[in-house]
Each structure stands twice: as structure tokens, then as C-alpha cells.
N, C-alpha and C positions, 0 to 999 in steps of 0.2 A: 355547522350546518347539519341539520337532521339526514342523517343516511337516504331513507326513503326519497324525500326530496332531493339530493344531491340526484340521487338514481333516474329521477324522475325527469330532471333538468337533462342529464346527460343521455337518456333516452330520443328526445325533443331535436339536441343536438346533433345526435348521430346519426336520425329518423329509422333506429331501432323497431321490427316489431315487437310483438306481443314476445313470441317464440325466440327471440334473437335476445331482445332483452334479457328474457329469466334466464339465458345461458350465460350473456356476458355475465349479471349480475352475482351472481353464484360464484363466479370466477374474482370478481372483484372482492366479493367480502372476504373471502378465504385469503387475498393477497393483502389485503386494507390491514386485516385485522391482527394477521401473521405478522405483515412486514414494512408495507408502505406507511402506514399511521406513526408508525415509529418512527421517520425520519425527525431526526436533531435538528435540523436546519428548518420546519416547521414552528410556527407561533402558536400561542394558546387557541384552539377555536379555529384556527384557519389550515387544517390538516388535510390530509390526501384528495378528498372530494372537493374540498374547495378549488384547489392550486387543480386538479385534473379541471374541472369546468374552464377555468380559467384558461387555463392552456389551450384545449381542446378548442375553444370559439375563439382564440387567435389566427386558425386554419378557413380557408375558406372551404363551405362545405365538399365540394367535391374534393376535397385534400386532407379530410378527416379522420375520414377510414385507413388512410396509409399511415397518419399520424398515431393513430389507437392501435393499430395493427404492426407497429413500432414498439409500442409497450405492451402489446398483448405476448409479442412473438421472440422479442430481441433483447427485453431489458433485462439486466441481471443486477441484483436487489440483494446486496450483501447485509444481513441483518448480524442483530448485534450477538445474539448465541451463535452463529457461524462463526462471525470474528474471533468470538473467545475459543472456539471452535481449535479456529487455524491456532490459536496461540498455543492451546494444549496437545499442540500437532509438533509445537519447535525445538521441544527439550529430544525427543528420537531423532527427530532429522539433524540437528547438533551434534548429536552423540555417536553419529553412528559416520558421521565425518571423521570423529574422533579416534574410534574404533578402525573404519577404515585407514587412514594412518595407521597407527598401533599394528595392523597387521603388513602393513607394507614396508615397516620399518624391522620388524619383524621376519620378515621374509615367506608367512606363513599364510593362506586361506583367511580370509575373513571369521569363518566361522569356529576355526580354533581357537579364539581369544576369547569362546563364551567358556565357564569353567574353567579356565587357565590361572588356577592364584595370582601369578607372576602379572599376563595380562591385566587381570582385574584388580589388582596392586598399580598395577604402571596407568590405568584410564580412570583410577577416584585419584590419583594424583593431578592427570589434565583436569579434572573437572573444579580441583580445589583451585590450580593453577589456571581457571579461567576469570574472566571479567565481561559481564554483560552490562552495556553501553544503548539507552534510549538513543536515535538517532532524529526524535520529532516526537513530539505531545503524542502522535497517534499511534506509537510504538507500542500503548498499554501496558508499559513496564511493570505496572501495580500488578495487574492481572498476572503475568508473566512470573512474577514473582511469588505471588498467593500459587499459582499453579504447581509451582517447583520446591515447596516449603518442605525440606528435608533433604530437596537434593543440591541446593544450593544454599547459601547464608546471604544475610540481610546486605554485609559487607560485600558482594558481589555482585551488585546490582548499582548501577551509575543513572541516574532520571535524563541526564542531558551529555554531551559528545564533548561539551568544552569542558576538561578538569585541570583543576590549579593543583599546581604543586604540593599546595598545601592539604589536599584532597588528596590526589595520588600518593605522598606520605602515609594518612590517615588509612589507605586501603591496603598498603604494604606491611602496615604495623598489624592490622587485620591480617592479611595472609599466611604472618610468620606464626600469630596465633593459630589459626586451621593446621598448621602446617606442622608443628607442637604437638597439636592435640591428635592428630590423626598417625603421628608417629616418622610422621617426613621429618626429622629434627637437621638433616644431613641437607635437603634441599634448601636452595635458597630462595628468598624470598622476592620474587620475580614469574610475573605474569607472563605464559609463553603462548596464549589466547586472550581475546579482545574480542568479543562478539559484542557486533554493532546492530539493532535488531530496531526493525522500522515494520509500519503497517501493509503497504500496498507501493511497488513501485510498477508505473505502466507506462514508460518510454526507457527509463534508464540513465535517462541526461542528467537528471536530481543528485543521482548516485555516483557519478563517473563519466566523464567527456573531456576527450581535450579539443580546449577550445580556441581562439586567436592565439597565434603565436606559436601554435604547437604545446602551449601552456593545459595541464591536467586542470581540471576544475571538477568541482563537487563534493559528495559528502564525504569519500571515501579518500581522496585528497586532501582534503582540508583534514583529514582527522589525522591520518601520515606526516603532514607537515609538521602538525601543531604537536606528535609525541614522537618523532624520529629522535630527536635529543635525549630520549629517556628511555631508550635501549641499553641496556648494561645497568641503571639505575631503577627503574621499576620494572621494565618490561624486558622478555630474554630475549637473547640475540637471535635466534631463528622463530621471534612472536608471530603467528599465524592473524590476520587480521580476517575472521568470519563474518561475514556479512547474509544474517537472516533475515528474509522477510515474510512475513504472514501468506500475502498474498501477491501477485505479479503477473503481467504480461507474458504470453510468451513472446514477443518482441524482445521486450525488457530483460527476458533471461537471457537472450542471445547474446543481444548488445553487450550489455555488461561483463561478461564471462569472456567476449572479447577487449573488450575496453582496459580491465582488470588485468588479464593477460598480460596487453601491453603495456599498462601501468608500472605493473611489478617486475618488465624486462627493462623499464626506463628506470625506477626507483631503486628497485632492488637494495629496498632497506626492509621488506617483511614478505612473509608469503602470504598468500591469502586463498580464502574458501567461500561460496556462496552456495544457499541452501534458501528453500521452500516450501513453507506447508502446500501453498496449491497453486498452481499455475493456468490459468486461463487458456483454452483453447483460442486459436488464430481462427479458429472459424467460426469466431463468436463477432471479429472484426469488421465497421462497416466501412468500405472506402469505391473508390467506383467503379469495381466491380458486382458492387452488390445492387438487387433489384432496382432498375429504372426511379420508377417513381418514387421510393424513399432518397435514392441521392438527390434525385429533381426536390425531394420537401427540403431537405435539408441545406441545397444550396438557396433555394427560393425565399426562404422565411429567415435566411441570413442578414444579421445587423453590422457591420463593419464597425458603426461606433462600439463596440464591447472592447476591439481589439488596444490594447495595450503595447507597453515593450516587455511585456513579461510574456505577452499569449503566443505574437507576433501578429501577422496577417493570414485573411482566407482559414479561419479557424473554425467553421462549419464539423469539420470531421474532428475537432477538437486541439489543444497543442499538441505540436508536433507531429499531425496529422494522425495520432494514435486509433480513431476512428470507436473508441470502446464504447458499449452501453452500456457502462458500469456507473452502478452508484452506491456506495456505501451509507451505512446508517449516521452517520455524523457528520458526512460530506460529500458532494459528489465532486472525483477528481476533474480536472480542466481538459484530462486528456481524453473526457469524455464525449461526445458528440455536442457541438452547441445546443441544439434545441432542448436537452434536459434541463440546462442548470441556467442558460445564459439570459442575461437580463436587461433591456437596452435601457442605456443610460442618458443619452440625448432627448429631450422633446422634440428638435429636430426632424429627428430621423422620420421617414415616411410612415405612416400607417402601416403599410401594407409588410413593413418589415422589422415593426418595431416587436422586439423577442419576451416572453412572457414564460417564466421558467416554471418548470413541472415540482424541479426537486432544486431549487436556488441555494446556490454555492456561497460559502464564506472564503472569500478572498485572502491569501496567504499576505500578498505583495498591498501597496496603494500608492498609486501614484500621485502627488504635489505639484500642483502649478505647470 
């Protein structure tokens, strides 16, 4: 759809004047053109003005302006040079966990172990003796890897969390090489780091909960289960399991850092470390305490058919009640507020509630029959 026209439509809709318009408008091309155009979840032709019109005349008019005034005010629009952004953000915040260590095992100041041979002898040996572990396609491990070309080897970078023995061999036989060649001949070949490195977590359940039964579940479990056996064999007896993410909740930080905790006083087969390029502000959150008439939109223009056994129910403020207005360029998460992404699936459902997405989500899960 020609810009002008898209503007012109959504002018009509808004009943925008003259003076109102050229202010919004200004605002929009500068977002359109920066960041919203970009969204991946977008088809050929049917890009940011389309999907805004669309959306926007599923609100009744007097419910518009809070709808607009939602994304003029509250959305946050993670674009794709920020992502890589946060990625070129993970190798210092890695490192300086590392570092941190190193001086507390040390007994000394943080800052003595910059210039310390000995030091910086004992933290290119963690770095050789580390392993970096995609936890999800959106990890951008390619990225993450081009990023760090010199401080890390090709050998040191895993694309997915499940590795076969035959794999884990394969990166031992590597390591003993680094380990050769950098003059560690006396250390042995055993990984005492595992950093598992993911794009955005924003509830923390994904990553760590226990759940029926008292039973741990997630990614950070499942990854402990499936290499507890190969302690002493590939991985060293006191292996740190680090857990980076680009981006996060601060919810998500809380939780997990508690979850983890408890994990590691139940498990107590690895230590572990959790680190972040950037963390979201709580006061970006929307839930109800936030202004009247946007809870009123958002429970109002709620579809109940979306809900799944993956979302649960009353998902308006998003799963898990996370309440975010977050959406990334390649996906907007679920933990998002429904009216961004959510899509009604029924004919069924009533007009008056059937949901027409801004930035439409591609579904992890699908449910059969």
C-alpha cells in the first residue's frame, strides 16, 4: 500500500486533523522506516501500514485513540542492529563473570587481575576452556560467533543444546588442540564452562521452574540432565553452567536467579552464572494497575478462542501474565500483551471480539486434534 494513502486512510480513521496528522505522521515514517517495516513476521506487500489500518478499524472508534496511544507511547520495537547490538554486548558481560571469579578465588580486588600475567595466563585459559551452547534458533549463534572471531574458535561454538557423544568427543579432541597450541600441554582436556546463550527470556518459566511433583523442568534442566554423566569425561568437576541472554525481563531476571539457586542447592552437580546484555525496565510493564482505559482495551477486545494449553487462559496481559509491549524483529513473544500479535482463530467467535494482529506471531507449539 502506497504510504500517502495508508496515511490518508488512517487519518479518516482516527478523525485526525490537519495539524494532528502532520505530527503523527512524521512520527510514523521515522518508526516505519527505522523499524516497524522490518518486522519478519510481515508478507511481501502487506507491511507496517497495512496490518496498522487493519488493526486500528478492529477498535471501535471511541477505543482508537487508546489503541494508537498504546503504540504511540508503550511499544518497544526491538530492531534487528539493536539485537546484534545486545549480542556484541555478551563477550564483556561473560568475561567479566569470569574475571570476577578469578579475583575471588584469588583473594584479591577485581581490578588487580587487569595486568597480572599470572591473572591473565589463568582467564585465556577459562576462555579456551569454555563452550558456547545455542539454546534456540534465536540465539544468533552465527552472529555471536562472527562477533568474537579471534577470541574464541570455530570449535567452541555448539548451533543447538542437545550434543551426542559423538559431538562432545569431536570438541574434546579440539580442545586438547587449543590447549597444545596455547601452551596449557599439562591441563587437561575438559570444559569447566558451558555457556548456554539464548535471545530474550520474559517470564523465566522457559528457562527454569519446577513444576508438578516438585520436578525441575526447562532448558537449564534438561541441559544438566542430559550432560551430568559426562562430568569427569568431557566437562570438569566444578563446570560453571552460564546462562546468557541478550535480552530479558526484569521479572525474568528475578525469577530465574532464584529458581537457579534452588536448582543448584537440589542438583548440586554444577555451579552456575546468569548474565545480560540488557534488561527491561518493570515500568515498561502493563497489568492493572496501569491506566483505566488501556486494561479496559485490552480485556475488552479479548478472544478466548487463541487460548491454547501452551498460553493457558485470560491471556490478554500475555502468557503468564507477563503484561510486556515487547516485540522483536523476527517475533513478537506470547509474553507480550494479546492485542499485538494475537489472532482469532474461530469464525465463531463474536465480531465484536474477534482479534486482528498488529505484529502476528509465529507459533513455537501447534496443537492436533
Amino acid at each position: 500500500m502506497k504510504a500517502h494513502l495508508a496515511m490518508r486512510l488512517l487519518a479518516d480513521l482516527m478523525d485526525w486533523d490537519e495539524t494532528r496528522a502532520t505530527e503523527e505522521f512524521a512520527w510514523l515514517r521515522l518508526m516505519v522506516n527505522a523499524k516497524y517495516d522490518h518486522y519478519q513476521g510481515y508478507s511481501p506487500g502487506a507491511r507496517f501500514y497495512v496490518n496498522l489500518i487493519s488493526w486500528i478499524g478492529q477498535f471501535r472508534p471511541a477505543d482508537r485513540v487508546t489503541a494508537y496511544g498504546f503504540i504511540r507511547r508503550h511499544l518497544v520495537f526491538v530492531s534487528q542492529s539493536e539485537m546484534h547490538h545486545l549480542v556484541a554486548l555478551s563477550m564483556p558481560a561473560i568475561q567479566r563473570v569470569m574475571r570476577t571469579e578469578l579475583a575471588k578465588s584469588l583473594d584479591v580486588p577485581i581490578y588487580k587481575t587487569w595486568g597480572n600475567r599470572d591473572s591473565e595466563k589463568r582467564l585465556a585459559l577459562m576462555g579456551i576452556r569454555t563452550l558456547y551452547v545455542a539454546l534456540s534458533d534465536g540465539a544468533k549463534i552465527d552472529v555471536f560467533r562472527r562477533d568474537n572471531e579471534g577470541v574464541i574458535s570455530t570449535e567452541q561454538v555448539v548451533a543447538a543444546s542437545e550434543i551426542s557423544n559423538e559431538k562432545w568427543q569431536k570438541l574434546k579432541e579440539a580442545l586438547r588442540e587449543r590447549l597444545d597450541a596455547s601452551g596449557f600441554v599439562a591441563e587437561d582436556a575438559l570444559f569447566d564452562r558451558v555457556c548456554l546463550i539464548d535471545d530474550f527470556t520474559a517470564s523465566g518459566a522457559t528457562l527454569i521452574r519446577n513444576g508438578d511433583g516438585g520436578q525441575w523442568k526447562g532448558k537449564i534442566p534438561t541441559f544438566c540432565a542430559q550432560n551430568a554423566s559426562r562430568i569427569g569425561h568431557f566437562l570438569a568437576a566444578d563446570c560453571c553452567i552460564h546462562v546468557h541472554h541478550y535480552l530479558a525481563s526484569d521479572r525474568a531476571t528475578n525469577l530465574a536467579a532464584t529458581s537457579v539457586r534452588q536448582y543448584g542447592e537440589a542438583a548440586n552437580a554444577f555451579r552456575f552464572a546468569l548474565t545480560f546484555s540488557a534488561v527491561l525496565s518493570e515500568q515498561i510493564v502493563v497489568n492493572d494497575g496501569s491506566p483505566n482505559d488501556l486494561v479496559t482495551l485490552l480485556r475488552q477486545y479479548y478472544d478466548p478462542s487463541i487460548e491454547d494449553k501452551h498460553l493457558g487462559k485470560d491471556v490478554w496481559f500475555g502468557y503468564r501474565q507477563c503484561g510486556l509491549p515487547v516485540v522483536l524483529y523476527h517475533n513478537t513473544p506470547n509474553n507480550s500483551v494479546a492485542i499485538l500479535w494475537a489472532s482469532s482463530g474461530s469464525k465463531n467467535t463474536p465480531p465484536a471480539h474477534r482479534m486482528t494482529p498488529l505484529f502476528a506471531r509465529k507459533k513455537r507449539h501447534a496443537d492436533h486434534g
